[in-house]
PDB file of N, CA, C and O in Angstrom:
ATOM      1  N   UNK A   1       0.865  -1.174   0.000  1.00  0.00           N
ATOM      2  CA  UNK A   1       0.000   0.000   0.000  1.00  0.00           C
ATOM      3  C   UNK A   1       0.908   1.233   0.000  1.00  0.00           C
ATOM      4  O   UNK A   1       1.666   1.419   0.952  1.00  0.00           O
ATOM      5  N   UNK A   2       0.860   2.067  -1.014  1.00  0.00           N
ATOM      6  CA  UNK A   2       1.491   3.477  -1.095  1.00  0.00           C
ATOM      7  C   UNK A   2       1.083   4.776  -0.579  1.00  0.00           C
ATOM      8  O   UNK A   2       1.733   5.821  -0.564  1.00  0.00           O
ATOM      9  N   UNK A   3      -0.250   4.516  -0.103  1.00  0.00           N
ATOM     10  CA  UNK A   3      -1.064   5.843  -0.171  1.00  0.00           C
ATOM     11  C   UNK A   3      -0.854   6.350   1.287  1.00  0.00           C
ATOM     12  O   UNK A   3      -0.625   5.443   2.088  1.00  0.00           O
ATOM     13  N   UNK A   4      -0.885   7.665   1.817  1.00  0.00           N
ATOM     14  CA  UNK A   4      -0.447   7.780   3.547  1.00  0.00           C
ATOM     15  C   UNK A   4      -2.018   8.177   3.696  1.00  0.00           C
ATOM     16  O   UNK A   4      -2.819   8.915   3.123  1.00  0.00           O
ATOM     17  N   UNK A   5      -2.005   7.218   4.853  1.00  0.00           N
ATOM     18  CA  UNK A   5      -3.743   7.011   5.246  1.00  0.00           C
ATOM     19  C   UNK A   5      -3.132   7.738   6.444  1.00  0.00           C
ATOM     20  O   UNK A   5      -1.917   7.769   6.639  1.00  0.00           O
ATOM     21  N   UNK A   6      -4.515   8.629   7.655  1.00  0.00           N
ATOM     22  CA  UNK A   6      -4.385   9.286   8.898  1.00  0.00           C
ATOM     23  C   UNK A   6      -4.568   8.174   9.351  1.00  0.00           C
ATOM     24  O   UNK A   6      -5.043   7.163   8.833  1.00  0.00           O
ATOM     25  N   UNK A   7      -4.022   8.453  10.741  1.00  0.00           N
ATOM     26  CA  UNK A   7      -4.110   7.501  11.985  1.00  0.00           C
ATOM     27  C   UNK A   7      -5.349   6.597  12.016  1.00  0.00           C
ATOM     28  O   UNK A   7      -5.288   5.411  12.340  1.00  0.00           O
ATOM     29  N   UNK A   8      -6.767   7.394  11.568  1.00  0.00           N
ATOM     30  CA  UNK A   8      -8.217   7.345  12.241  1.00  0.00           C
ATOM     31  C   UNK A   8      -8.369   6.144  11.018  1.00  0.00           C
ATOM     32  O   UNK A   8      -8.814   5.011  11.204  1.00  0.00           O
ATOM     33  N   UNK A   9      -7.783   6.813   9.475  1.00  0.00           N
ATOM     34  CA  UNK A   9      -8.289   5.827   8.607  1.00  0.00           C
ATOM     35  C   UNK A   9      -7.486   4.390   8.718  1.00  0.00           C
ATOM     36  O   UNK A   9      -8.026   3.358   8.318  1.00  0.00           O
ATOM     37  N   UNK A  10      -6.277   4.389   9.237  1.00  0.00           N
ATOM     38  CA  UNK A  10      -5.630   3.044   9.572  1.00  0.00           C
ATOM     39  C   UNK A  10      -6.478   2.339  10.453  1.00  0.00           C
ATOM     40  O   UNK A  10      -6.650   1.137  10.254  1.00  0.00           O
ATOM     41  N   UNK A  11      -7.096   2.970  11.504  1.00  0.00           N
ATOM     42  CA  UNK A  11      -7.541   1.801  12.715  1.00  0.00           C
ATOM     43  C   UNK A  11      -9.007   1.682  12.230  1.00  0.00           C
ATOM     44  O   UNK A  11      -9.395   0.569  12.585  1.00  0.00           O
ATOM     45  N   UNK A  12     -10.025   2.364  11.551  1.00  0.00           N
ATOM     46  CA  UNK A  12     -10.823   1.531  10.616  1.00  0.00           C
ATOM     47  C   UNK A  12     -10.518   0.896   9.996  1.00  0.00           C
ATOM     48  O   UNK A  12     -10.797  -0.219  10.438  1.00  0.00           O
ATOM     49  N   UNK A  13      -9.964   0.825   8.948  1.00  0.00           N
ATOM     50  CA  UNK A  13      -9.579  -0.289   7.979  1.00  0.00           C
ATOM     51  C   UNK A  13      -8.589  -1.639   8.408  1.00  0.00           C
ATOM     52  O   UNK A  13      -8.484  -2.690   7.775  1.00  0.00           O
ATOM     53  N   UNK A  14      -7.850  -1.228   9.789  1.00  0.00           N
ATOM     54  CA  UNK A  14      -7.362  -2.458   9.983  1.00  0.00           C
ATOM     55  C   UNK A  14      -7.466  -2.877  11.613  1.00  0.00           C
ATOM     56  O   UNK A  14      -6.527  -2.946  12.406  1.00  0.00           O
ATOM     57  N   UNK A  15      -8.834  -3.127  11.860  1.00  0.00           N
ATOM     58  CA  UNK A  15      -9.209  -2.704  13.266  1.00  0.00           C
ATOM     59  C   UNK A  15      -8.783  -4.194  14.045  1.00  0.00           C
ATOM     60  O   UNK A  15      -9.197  -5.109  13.332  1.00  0.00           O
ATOM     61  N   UNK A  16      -8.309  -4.558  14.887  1.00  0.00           N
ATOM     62  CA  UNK A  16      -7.705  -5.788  15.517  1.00  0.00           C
ATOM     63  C   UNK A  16      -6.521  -6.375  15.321  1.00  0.00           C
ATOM     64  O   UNK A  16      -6.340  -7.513  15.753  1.00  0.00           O
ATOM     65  N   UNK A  17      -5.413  -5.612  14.560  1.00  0.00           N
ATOM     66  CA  UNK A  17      -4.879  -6.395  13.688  1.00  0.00           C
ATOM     67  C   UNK A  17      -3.807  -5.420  13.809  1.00  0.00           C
ATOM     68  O   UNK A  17      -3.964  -4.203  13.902  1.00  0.00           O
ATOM     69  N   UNK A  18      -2.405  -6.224  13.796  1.00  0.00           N
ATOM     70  CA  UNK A  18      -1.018  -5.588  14.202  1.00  0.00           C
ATOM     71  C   UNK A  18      -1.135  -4.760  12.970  1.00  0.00           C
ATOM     72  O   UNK A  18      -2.088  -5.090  12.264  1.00  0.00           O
ATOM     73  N   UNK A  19      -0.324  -3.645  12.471  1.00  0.00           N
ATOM     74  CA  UNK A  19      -0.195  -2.839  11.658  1.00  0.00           C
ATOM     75  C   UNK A  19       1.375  -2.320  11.375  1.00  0.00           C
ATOM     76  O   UNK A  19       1.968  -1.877  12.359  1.00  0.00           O
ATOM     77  N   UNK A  20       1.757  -2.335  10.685  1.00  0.00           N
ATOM     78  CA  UNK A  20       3.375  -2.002  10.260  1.00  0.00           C
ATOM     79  C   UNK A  20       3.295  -1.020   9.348  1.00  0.00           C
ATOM     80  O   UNK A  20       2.974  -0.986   8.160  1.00  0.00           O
ATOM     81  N   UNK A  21       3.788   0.078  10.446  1.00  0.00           N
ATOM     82  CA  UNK A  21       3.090   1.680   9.096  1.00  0.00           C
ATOM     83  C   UNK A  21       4.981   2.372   9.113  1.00  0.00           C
ATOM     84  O   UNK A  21       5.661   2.547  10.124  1.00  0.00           O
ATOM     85  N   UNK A  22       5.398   2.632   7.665  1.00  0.00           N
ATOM     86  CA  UNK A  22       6.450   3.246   7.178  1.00  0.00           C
ATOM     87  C   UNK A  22       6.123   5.115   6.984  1.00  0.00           C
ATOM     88  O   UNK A  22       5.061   5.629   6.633  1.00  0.00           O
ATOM     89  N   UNK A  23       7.231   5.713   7.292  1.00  0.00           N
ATOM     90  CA  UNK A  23       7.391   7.257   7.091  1.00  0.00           C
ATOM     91  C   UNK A  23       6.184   7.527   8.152  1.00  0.00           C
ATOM     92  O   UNK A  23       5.079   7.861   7.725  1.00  0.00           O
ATOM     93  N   UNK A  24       6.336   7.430   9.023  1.00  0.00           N
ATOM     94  CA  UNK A  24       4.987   7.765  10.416  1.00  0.00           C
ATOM     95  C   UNK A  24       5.093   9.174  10.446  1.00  0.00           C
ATOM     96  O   UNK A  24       6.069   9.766  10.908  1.00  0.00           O
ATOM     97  N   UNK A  25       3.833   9.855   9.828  1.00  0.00           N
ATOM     98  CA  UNK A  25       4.078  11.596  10.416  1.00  0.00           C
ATOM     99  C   UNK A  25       3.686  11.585  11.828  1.00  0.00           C
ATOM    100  O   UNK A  25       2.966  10.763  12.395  1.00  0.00           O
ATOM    101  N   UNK A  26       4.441  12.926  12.456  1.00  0.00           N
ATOM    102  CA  UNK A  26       4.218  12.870  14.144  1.00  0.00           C
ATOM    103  C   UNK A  26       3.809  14.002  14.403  1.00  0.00           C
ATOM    104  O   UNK A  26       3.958  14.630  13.355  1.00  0.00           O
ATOM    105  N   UNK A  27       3.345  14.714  15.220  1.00  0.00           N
ATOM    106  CA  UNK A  27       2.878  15.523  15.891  1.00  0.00           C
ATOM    107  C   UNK A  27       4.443  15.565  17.009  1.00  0.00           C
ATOM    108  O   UNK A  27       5.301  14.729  17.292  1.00  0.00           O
ATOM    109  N   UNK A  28       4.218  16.882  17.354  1.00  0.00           N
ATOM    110  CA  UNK A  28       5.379  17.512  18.544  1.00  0.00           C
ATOM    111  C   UNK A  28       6.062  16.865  20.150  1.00  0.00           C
ATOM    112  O   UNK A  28       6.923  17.100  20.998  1.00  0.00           O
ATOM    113  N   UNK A  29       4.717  15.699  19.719  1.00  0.00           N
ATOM    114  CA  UNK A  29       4.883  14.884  21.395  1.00  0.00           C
ATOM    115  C   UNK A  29       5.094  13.761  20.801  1.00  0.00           C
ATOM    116  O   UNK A  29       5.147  12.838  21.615  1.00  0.00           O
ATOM    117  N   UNK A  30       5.340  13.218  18.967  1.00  0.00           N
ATOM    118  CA  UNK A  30       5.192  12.035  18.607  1.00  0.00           C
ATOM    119  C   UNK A  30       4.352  11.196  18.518  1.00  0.00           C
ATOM    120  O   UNK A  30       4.546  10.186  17.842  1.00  0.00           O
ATOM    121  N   UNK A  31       3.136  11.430  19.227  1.00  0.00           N
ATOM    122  CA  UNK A  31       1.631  11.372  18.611  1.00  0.00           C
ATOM    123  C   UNK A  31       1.670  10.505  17.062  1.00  0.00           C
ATOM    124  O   UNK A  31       1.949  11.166  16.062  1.00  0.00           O
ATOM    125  N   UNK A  32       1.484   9.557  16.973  1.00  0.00           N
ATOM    126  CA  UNK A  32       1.059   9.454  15.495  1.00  0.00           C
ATOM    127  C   UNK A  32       0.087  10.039  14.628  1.00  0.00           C
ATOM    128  O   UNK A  32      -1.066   9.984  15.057  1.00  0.00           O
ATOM    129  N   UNK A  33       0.290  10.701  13.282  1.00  0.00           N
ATOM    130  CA  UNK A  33      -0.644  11.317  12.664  1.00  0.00           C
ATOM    131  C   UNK A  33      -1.299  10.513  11.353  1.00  0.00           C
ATOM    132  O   UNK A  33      -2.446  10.443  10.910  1.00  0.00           O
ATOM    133  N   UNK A  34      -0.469  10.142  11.090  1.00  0.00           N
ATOM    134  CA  UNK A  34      -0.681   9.674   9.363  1.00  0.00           C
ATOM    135  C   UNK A  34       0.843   8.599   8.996  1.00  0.00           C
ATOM    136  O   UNK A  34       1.731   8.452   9.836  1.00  0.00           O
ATOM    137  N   UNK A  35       0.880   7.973   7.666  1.00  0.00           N
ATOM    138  CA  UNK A  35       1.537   7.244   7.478  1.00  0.00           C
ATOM    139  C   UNK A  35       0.698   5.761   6.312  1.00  0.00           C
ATOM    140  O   UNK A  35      -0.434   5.503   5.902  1.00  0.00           O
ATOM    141  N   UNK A  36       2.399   5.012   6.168  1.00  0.00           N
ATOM    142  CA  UNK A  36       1.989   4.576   4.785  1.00  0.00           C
ATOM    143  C   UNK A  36       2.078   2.858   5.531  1.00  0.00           C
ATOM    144  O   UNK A  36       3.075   2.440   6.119  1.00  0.00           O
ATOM    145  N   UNK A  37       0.627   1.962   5.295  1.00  0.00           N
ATOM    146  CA  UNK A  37       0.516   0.718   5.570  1.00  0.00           C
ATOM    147  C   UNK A  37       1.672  -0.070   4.588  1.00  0.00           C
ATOM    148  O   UNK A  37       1.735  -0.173   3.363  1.00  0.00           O
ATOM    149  N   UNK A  38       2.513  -0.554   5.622  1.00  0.00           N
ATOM    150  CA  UNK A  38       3.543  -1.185   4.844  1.00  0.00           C
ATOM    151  C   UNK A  38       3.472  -3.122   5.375  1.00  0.00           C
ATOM    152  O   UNK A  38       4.281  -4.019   5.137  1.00  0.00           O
ATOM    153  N   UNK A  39       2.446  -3.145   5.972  1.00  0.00           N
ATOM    154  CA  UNK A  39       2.146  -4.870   6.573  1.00  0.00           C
ATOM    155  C   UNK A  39       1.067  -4.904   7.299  1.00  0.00           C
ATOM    156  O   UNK A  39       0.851  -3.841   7.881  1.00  0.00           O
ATOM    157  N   UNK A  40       0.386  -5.650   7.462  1.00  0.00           N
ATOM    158  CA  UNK A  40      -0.882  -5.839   8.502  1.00  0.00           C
ATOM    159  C   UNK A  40      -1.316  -7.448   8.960  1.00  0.00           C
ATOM    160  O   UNK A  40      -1.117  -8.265   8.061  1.00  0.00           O
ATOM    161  N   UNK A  41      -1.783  -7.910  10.018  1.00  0.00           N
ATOM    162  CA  UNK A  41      -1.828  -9.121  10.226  1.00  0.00           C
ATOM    163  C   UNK A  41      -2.927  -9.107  11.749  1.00  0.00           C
ATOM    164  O   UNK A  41      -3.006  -8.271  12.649  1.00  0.00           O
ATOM    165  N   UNK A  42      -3.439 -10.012  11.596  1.00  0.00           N
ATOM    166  CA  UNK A  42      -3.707 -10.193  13.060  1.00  0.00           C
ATOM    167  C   UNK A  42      -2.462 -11.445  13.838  1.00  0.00           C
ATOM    168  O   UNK A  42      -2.496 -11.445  15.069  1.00  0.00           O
ATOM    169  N   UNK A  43      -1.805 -12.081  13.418  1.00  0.00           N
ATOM    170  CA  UNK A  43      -0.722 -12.586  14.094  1.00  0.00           C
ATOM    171  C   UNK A  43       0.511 -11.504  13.668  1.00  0.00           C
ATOM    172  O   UNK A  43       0.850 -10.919  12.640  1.00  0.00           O
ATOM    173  N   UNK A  44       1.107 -11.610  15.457  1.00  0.00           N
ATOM    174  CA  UNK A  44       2.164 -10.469  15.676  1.00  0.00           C
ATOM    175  C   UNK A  44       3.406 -10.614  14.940  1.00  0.00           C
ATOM    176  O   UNK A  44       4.061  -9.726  14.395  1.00  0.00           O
ATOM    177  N   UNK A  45       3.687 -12.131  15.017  1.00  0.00           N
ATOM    178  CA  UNK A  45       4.871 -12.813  14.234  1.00  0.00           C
ATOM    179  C   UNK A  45       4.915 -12.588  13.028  1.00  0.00           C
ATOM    180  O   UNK A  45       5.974 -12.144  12.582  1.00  0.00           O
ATOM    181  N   UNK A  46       4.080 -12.761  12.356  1.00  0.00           N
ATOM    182  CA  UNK A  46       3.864 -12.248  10.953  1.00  0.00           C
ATOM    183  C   UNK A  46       4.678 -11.181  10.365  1.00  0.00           C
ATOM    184  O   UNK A  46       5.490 -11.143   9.441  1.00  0.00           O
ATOM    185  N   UNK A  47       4.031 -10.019  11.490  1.00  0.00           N
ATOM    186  CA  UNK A  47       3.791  -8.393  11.563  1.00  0.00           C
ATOM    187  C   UNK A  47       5.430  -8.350  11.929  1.00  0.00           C
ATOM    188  O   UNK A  47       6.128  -7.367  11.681  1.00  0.00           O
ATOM    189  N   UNK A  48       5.866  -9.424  12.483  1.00  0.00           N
ATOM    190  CA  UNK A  48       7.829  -9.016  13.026  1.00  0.00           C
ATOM    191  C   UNK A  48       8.777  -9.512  12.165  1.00  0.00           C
ATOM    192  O   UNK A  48       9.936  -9.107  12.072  1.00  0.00           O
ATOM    193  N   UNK A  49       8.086 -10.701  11.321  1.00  0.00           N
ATOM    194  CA  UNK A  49       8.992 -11.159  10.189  1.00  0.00           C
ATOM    195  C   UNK A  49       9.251 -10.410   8.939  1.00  0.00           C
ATOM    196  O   UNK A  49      10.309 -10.478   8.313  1.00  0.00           O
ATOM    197  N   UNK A  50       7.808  -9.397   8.478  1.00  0.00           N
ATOM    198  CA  UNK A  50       7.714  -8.635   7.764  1.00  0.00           C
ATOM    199  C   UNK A  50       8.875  -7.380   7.975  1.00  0.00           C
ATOM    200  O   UNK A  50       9.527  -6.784   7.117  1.00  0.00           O
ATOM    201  N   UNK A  51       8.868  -7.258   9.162  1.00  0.00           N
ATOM    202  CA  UNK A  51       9.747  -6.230   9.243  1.00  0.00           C
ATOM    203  C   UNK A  51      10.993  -6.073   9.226  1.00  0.00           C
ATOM    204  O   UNK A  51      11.634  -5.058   8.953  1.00  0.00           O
ATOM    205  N   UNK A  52      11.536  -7.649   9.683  1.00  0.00           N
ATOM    206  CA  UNK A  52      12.861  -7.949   9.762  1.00  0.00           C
ATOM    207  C   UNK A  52      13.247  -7.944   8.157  1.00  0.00           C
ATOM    208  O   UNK A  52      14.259  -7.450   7.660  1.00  0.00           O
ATOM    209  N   UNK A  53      12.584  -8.365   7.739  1.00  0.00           N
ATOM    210  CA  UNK A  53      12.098  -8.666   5.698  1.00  0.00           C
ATOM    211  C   UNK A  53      12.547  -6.944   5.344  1.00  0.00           C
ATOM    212  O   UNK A  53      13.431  -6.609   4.556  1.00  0.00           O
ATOM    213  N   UNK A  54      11.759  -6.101   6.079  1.00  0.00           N
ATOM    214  CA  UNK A  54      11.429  -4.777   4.784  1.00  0.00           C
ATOM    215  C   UNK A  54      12.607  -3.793   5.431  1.00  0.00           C
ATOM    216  O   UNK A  54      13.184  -2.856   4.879  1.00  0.00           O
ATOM    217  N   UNK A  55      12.743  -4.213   6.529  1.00  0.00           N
ATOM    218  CA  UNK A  55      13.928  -3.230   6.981  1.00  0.00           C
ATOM    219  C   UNK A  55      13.176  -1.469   6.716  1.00  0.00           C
ATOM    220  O   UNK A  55      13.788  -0.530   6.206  1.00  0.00           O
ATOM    221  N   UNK A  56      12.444  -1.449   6.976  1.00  0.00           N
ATOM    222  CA  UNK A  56      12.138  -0.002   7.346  1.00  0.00           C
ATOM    223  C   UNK A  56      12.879   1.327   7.877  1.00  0.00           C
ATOM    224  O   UNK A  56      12.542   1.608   9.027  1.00  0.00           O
ATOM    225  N   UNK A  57      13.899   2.286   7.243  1.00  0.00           N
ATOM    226  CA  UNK A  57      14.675   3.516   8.043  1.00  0.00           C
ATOM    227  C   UNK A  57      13.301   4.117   8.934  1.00  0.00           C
ATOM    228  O   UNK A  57      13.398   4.193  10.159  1.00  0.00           O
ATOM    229  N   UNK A  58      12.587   4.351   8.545  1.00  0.00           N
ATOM    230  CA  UNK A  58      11.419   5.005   9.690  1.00  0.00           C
ATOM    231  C   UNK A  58      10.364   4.183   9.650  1.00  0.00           C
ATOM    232  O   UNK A  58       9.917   3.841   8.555  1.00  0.00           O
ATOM    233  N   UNK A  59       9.549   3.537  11.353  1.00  0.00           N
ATOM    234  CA  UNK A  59       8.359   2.522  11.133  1.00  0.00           C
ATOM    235  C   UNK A  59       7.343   2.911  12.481  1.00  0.00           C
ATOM    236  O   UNK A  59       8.006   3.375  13.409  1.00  0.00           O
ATOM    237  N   UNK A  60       6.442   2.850  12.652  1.00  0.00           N
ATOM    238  CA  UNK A  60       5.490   2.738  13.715  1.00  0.00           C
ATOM    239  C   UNK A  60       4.956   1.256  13.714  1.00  0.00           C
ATOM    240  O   UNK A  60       4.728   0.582  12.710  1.00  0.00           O
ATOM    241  N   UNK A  61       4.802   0.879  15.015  1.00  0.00           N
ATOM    242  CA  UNK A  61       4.293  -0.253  14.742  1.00  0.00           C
ATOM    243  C   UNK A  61       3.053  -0.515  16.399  1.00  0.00           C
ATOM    244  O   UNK A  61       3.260  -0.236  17.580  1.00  0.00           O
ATOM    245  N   UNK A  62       2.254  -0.929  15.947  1.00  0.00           N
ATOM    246  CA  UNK A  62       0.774  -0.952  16.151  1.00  0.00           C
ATOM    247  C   UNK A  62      -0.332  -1.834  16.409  1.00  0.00           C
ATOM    248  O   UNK A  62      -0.984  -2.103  15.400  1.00  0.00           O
ATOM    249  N   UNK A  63      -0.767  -2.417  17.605  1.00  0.00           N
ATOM    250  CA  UNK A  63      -1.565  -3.106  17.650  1.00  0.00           C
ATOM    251  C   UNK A  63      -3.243  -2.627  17.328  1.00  0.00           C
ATOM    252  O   UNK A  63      -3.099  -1.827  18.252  1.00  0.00           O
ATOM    253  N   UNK A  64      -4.121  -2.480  17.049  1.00  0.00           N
ATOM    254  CA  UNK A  64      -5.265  -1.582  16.733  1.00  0.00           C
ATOM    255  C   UNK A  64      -6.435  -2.825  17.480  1.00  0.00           C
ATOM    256  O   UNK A  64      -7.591  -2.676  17.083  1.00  0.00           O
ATOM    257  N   UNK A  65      -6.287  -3.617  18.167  1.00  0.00           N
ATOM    258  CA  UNK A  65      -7.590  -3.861  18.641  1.00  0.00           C
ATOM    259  C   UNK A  65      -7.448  -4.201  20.519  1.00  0.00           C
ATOM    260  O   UNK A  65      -6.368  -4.413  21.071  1.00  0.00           O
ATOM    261  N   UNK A  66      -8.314  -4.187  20.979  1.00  0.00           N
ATOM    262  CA  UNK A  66      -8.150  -4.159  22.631  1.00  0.00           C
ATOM    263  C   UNK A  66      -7.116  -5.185  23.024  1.00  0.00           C
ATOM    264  O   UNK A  66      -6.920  -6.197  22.350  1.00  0.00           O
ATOM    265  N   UNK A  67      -6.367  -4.860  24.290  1.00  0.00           N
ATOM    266  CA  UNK A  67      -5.272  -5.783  24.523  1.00  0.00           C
ATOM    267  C   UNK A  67      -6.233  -6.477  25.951  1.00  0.00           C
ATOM    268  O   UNK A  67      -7.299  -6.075  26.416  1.00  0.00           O
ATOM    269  N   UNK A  68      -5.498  -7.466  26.311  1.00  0.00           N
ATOM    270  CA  UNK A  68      -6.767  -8.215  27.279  1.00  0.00           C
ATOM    271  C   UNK A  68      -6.447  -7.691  28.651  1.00  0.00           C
ATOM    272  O   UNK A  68      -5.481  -6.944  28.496  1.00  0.00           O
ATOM    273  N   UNK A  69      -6.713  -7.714  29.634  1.00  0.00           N
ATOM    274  CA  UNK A  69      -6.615  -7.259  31.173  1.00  0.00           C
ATOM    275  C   UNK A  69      -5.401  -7.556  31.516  1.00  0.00           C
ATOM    276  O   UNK A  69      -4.583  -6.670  31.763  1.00  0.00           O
ATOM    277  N   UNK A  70      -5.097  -8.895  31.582  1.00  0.00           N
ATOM    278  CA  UNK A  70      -4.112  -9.544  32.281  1.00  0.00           C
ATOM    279  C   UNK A  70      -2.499  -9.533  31.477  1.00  0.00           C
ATOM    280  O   UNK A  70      -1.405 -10.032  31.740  1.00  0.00           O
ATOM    281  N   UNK A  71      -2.983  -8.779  30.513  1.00  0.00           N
ATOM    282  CA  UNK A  71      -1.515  -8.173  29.783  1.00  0.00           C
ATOM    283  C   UNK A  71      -0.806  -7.282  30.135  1.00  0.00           C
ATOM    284  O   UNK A  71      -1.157  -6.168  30.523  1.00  0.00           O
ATOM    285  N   UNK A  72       0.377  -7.751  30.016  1.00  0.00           N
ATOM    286  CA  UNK A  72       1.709  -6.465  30.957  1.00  0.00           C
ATOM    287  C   UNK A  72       2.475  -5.923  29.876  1.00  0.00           C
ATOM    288  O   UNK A  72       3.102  -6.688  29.144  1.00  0.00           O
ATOM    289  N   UNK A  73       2.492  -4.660  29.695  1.00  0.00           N
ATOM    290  CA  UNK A  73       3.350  -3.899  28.559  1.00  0.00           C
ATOM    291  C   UNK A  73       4.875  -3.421  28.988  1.00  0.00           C
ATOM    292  O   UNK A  73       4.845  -2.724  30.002  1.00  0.00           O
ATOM    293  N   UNK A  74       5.899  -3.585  28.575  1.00  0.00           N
ATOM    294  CA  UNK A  74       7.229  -3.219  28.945  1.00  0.00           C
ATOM    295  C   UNK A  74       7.644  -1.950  27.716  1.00  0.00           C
ATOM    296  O   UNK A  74       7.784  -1.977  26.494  1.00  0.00           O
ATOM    297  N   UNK A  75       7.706  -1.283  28.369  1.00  0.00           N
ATOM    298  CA  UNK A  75       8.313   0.286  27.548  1.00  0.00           C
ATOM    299  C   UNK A  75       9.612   0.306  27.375  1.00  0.00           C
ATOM    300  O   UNK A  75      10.150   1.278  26.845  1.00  0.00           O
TER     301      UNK A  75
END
């Protein structure tokens, strides 16, 4: 996909489902704004092989559907 979709139109169109977005525009706090769908999957592995694959210089990367309770995030 070439086209730079906004943030809002990525998580409609790929709602549950890891997302691998190239050239991420940002906002001043890094905010994601917009950007170009460069992979999508609902398995994460997929979404990490692709990337190791495309080698991306700039990438956001994105889960878009609810994460479950008992999940722990490491920053």
């Amino acid at each position: 996909m070439s086209e730079t979709l906004t943030v809002e139109e990525i998580e409609t169109r790929f709602a549950s489902e890891w997302v691998l977005i190239g050239d991420p525009q940002t906002d001043d706090s890094q905010r994601l704004l917009a950007g170009k769908v460069l992979f999508h999957s609902p398995d994460r592995d997929e979404v990490d092989r692709k990337l190791l694959e495309l080698r991306p210089p700039r990438f956001a990367f994105r889960y878009l559907g609810t994460l479950p309770e008992d999940m722990a995030l490491v920053l």
